[in-house]
C-alpha positions in Angstrom: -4.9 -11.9 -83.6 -4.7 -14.8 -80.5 -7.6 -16.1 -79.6 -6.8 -14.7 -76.1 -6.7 -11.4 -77.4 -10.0 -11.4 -79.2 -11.9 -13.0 -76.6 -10.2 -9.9 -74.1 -11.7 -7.3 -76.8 -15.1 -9.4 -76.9 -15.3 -8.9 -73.4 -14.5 -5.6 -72.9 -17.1 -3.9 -75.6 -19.8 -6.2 -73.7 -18.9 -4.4 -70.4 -18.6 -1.2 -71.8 -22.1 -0.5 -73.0 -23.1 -2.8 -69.8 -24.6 -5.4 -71.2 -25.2 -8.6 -69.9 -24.5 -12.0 -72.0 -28.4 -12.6 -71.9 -28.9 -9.2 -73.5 -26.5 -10.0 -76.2 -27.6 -13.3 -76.9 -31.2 -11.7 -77.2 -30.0 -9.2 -79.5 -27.8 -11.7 -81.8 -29.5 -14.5 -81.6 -26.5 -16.4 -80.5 -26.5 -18.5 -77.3 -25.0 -17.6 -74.0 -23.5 -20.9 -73.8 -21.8 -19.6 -77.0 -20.9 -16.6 -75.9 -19.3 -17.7 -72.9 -17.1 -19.5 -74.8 -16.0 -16.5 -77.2 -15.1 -14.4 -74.1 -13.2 -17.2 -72.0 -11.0 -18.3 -75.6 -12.1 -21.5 -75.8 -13.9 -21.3 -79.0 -13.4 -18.2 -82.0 -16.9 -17.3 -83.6 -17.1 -17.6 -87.5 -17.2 -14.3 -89.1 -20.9 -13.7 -89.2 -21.0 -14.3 -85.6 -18.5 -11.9 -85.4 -20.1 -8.8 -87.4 -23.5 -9.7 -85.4 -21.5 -9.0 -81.9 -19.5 -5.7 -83.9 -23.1 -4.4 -84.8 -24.4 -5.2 -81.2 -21.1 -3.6 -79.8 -21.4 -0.3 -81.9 -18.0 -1.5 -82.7 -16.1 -1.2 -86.3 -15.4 -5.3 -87.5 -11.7 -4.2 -87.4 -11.8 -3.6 -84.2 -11.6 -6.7 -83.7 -9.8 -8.3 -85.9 -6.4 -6.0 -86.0 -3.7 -7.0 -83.7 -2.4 -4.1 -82.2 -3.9 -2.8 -79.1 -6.6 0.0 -80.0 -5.6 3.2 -78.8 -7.9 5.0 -75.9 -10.3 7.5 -77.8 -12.1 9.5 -74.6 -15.2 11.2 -75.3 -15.1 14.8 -73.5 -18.9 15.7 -72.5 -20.3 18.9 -71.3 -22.3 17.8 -68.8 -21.8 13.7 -68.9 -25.2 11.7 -69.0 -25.8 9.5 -66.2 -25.1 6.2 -68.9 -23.3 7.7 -71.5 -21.5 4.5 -72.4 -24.2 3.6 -75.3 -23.6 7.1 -76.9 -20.0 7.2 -76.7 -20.1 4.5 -78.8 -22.6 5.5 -81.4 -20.5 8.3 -81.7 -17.0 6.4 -82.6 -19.1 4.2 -84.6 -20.3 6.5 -86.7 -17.3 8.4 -86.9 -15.4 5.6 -87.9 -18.3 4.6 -90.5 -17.9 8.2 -92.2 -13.7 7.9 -92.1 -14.6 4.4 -94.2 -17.0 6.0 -96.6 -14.2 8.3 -97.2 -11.8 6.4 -98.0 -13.4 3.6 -99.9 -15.3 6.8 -102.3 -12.7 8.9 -102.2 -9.6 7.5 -101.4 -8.7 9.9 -98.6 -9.7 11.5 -95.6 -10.5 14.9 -95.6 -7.7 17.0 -93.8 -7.8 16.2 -89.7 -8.6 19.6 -87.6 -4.9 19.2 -86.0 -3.5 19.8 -89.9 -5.0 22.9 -90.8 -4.0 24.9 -86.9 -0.9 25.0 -85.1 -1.2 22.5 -82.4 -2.1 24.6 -78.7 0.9 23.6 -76.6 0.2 26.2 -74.0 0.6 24.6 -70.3 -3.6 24.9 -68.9 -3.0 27.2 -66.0 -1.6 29.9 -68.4 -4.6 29.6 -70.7 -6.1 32.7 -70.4 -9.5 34.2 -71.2 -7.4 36.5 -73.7 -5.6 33.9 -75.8 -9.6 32.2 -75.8 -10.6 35.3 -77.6 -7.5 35.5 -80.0 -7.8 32.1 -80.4 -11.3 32.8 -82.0 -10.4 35.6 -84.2 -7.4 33.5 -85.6 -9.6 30.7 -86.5 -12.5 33.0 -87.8 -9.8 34.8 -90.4 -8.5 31.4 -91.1 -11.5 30.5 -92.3 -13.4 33.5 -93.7 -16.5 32.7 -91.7 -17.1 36.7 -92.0 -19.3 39.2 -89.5 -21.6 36.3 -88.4 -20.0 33.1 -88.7 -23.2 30.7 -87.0 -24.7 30.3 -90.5 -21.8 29.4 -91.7 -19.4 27.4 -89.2 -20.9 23.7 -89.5 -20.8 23.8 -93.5 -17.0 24.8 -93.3 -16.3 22.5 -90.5 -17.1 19.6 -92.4 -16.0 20.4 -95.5 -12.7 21.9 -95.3 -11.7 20.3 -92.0 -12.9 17.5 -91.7 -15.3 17.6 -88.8 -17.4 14.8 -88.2 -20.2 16.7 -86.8 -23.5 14.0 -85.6 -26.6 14.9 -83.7 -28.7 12.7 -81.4 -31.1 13.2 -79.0 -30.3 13.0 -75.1 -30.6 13.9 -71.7 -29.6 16.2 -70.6 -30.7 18.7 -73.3 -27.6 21.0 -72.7 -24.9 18.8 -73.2 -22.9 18.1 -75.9 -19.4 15.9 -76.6 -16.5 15.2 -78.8 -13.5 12.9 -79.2 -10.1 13.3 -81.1 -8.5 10.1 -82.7 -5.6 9.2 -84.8 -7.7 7.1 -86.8 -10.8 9.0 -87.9 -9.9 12.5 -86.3 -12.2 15.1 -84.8 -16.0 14.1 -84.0 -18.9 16.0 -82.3 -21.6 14.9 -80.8 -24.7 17.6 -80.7 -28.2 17.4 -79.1 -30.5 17.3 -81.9 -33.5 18.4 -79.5 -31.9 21.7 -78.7 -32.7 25.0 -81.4 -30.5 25.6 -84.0 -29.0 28.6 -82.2 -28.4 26.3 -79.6 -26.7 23.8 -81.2 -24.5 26.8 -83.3 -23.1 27.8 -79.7 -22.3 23.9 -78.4 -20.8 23.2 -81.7 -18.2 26.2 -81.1 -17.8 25.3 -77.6 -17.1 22.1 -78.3 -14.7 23.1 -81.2 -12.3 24.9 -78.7 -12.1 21.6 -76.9 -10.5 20.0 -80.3 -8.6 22.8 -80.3 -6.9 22.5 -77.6 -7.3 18.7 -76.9 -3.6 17.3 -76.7 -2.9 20.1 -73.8 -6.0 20.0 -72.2 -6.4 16.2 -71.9 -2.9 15.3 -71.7 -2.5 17.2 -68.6 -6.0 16.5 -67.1 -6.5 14.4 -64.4 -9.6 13.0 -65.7 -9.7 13.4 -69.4 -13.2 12.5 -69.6 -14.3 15.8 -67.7 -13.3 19.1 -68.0 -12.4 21.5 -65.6 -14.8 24.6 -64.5 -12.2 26.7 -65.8 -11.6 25.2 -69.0 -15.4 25.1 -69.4 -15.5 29.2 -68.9 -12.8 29.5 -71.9 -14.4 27.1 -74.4 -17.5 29.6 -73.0 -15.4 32.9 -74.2 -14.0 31.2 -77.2 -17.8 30.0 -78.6 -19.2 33.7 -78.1 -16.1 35.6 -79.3 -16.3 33.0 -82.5 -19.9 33.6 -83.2 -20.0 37.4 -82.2 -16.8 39.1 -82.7 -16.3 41.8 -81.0 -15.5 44.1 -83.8 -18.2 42.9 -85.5 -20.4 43.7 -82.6 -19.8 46.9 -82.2 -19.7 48.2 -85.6 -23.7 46.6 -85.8 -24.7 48.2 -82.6 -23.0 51.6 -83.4 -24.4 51.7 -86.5 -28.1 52.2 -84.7 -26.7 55.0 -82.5 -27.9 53.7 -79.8 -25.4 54.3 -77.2 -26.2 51.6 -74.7 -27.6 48.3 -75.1 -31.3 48.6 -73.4 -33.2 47.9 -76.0 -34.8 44.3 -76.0 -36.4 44.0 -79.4 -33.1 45.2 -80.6 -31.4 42.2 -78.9 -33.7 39.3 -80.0 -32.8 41.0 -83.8 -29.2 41.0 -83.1 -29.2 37.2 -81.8 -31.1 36.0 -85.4 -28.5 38.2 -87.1 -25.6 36.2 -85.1 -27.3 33.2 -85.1 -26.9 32.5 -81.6 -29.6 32.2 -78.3 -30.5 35.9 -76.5 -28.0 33.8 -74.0 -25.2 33.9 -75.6 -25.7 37.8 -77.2 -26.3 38.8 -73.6 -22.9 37.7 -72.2 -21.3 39.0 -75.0 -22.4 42.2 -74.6 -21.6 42.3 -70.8 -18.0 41.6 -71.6 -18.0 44.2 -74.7 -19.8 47.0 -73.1 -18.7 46.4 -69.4 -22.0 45.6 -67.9 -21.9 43.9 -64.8 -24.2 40.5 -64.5 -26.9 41.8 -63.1 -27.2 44.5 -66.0 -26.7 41.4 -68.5 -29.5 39.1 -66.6 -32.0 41.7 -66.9 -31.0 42.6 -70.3 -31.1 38.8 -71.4 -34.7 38.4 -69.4 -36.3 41.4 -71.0 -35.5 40.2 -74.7 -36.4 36.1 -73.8 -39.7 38.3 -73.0 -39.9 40.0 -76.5 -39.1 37.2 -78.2 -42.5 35.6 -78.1 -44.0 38.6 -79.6 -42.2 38.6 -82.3 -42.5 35.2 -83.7 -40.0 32.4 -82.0 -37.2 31.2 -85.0 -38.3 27.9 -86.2 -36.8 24.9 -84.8 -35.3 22.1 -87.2 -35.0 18.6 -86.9 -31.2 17.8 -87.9 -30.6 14.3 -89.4 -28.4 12.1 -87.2 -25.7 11.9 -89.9 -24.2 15.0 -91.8 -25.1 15.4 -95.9 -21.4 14.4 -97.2 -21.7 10.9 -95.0 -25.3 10.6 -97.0 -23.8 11.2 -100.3 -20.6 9.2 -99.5 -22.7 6.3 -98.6 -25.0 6.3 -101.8 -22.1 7.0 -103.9 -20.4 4.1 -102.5 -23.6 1.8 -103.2 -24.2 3.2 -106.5 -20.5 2.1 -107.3 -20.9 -1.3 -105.9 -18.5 -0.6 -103.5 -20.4 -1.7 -100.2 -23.2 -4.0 -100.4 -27.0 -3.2 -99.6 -26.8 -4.5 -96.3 -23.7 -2.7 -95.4 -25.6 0.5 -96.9 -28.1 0.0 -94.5 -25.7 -0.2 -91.3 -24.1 3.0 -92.4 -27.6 4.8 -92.9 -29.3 3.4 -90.1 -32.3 1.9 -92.1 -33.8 -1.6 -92.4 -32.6 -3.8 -95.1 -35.6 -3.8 -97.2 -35.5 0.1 -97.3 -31.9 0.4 -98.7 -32.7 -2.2 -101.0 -36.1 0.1 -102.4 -33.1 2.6 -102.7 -30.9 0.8 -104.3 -33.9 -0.3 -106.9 -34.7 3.4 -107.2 -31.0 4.3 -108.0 -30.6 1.3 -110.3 -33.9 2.4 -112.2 -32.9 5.8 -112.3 -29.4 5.2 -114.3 -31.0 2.9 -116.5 -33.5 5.2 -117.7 -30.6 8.0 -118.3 -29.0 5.3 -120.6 -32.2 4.6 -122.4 -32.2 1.1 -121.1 -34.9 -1.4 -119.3 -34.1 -4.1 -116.9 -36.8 -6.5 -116.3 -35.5 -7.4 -112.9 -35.7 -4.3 -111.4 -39.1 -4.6 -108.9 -42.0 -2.0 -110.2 
């Protein structure tokens, strides 16, 4: 790569997370004077300079060091924050961290969302509300997620297709995001301070989204924001993904109940779906024909219940999934990244990957019957 070009990219990551070169220099420890001359060309930084302003930048090393031009990877939000730019790049980073842990343990990525589904070439205006619920029935057979697929659709996201699924907290609390790229495929970003039932509904929201990415973005105006409209379908293809409609009415008619009044009965049927009294509510306005004032009452009167009997318990989801975990000890374990590289990918402090490490080390040498007098005790 020119000089030119790197000092462009150097640049440009600074101004994207909107950091100033006195922020940076505080963070790196190298001088502004220094940094100046990185971003104007007139001097290139030695490679540990280099990964310092990569970590700072939330920015793979390759980044900059490749010489093709990166391509755009937009990050769609649900509602945007008010300084997203940080958390955009958290999220690529970590996707592209989990793509390397792939590949290096591995030897392969696991097959991109776009591989396993027809790609949704449908013009946006003739995306209906329809083809959003047939939509979610072909991708719910596709993937035997069953009657109620919440418990199960993060597990098979990531496994079979690839998902890179992270969870952060921020503001606001109802959002959510993803991004689609060539190089690391399909990521998702998910609140981790909403309730599990929550997050269930925002990751099938947002899953749509991937979905239909190329015809949705390519003909958006802004392809950082999504229209109302195209909101209200990833809406109808969430609920009709988590509570199909057949599998909806075969649960309620097996009560014999013949209308859906009961509130204790709906707070039951939204821990059977996995999904907020929300979500069951406008489902069952659209299955049983109820207009929204009979939902909104419906949906107050089992919030109401709820309390009485016993609210679900919340977890605490980790930022990164289980696989990028495992990937990333099996790749220490095989000496394939070092400690400190273990310890960018996990998010730790050095010394704590390297009390890992020692525990790991230990641990194999005591299934091979073996002592090593280095190891710290």
């Amino acid at each position: 790569m020119s000089l030119g070009s790197l000092a462009s990219r150097l640049k440009e990551a600074r101004k994207a997370l909107g950091l100033t070169q006195e922020m940076v220099s505080r963070a790196t420890g190298i001088g502004k004077w220094r940094l100046s001359q990185f971003e104007s060309g007139k001097r290139e930084p030695r490679l540990a300079q280099l990964r310092s302003l990569a970590d700072c930048y939330r920015r793979p090393l390759s980044y900059f060091l490749r010489d093709e031009e990166p391509k755009a990877q937009p990050v769609l939000w649900r509602q945007r924050p008010d300084s997203p730019q940080q958390l955009e790049a958290d999220l690529r980073n970590l996707a592209y961290q989990y793509h390397t842990l792939e590949l290096i343990v591995e030897g392969r990525a696991v097959s991109h969302l776009r591989e396993q589904f027809e790609s949704i070439g449908c013009c946006p205006d003739e995306f209906t509300y329809r083809m959003a619920e047939g939509l979610a029935c072909e991708v719910r057979n596709l993937l035997n997620l069953g009657d109620a697929p919440g418990g199960r659709l993060l597990d098979i996201l990531e496994q079979k297709l690839g998902v890179k699924v992270f969870h952060l907290e921020f503001e606001p609390t109802g959002s959510a995001a993803c991004t689609a790229s060539e190089e690391y495929g399909s990521a998702i970003l998910l609140n981790a301070r909403s309730s599990r039932r929550r997050r269930n509904f925002d990751l099938a929201h947002e899953l749509f989204h991937l979905l239909t990415w190329n015809s949705f973005r390519s003909a958006a105006c802004d392809s950082t924001c999504a229209s109302d409209r195209e909101e209200k379908l990833a809406n109808c293809f969430a609920r009709n993904l988590l509570i199909p409609r057949d599998s909806l009415l075969r649960v309620w008619t097996s009560t014999h109940e013949p209308y859906p009044c009961s509130p204790i009965r709906i707070c039951y049927l939204a821990r059977y779906f996995d999904v907020s009294i929300e979500a069951l509510g406008w489902q069952i306005k659209w299955v049983f024909d109820l207009d929204d004032g009979q939902a909104n009452r419906l949906i107050e009167r089992a919030k109401s219940m709820e309390p009485i009997l016993g609210r679900p318990e919340n977890d605490s989801p980790p930022v990164r999934p289980p696989r990028f975990e495992r990937l990333a000890r099996e790749a220490l374990r095989a000496g394939l990244i070092s400690v400190g590289k273990y310890a960018e990918f996990m998010g730790i402090p050095r010394r704590q990957a390297m009390e890992e490490y020692s525990r790991v080390l230990e641990a194999d040498l005591q299934d091979n019957g073996e002592s090593d007098p280095w190891l710290p005790r």
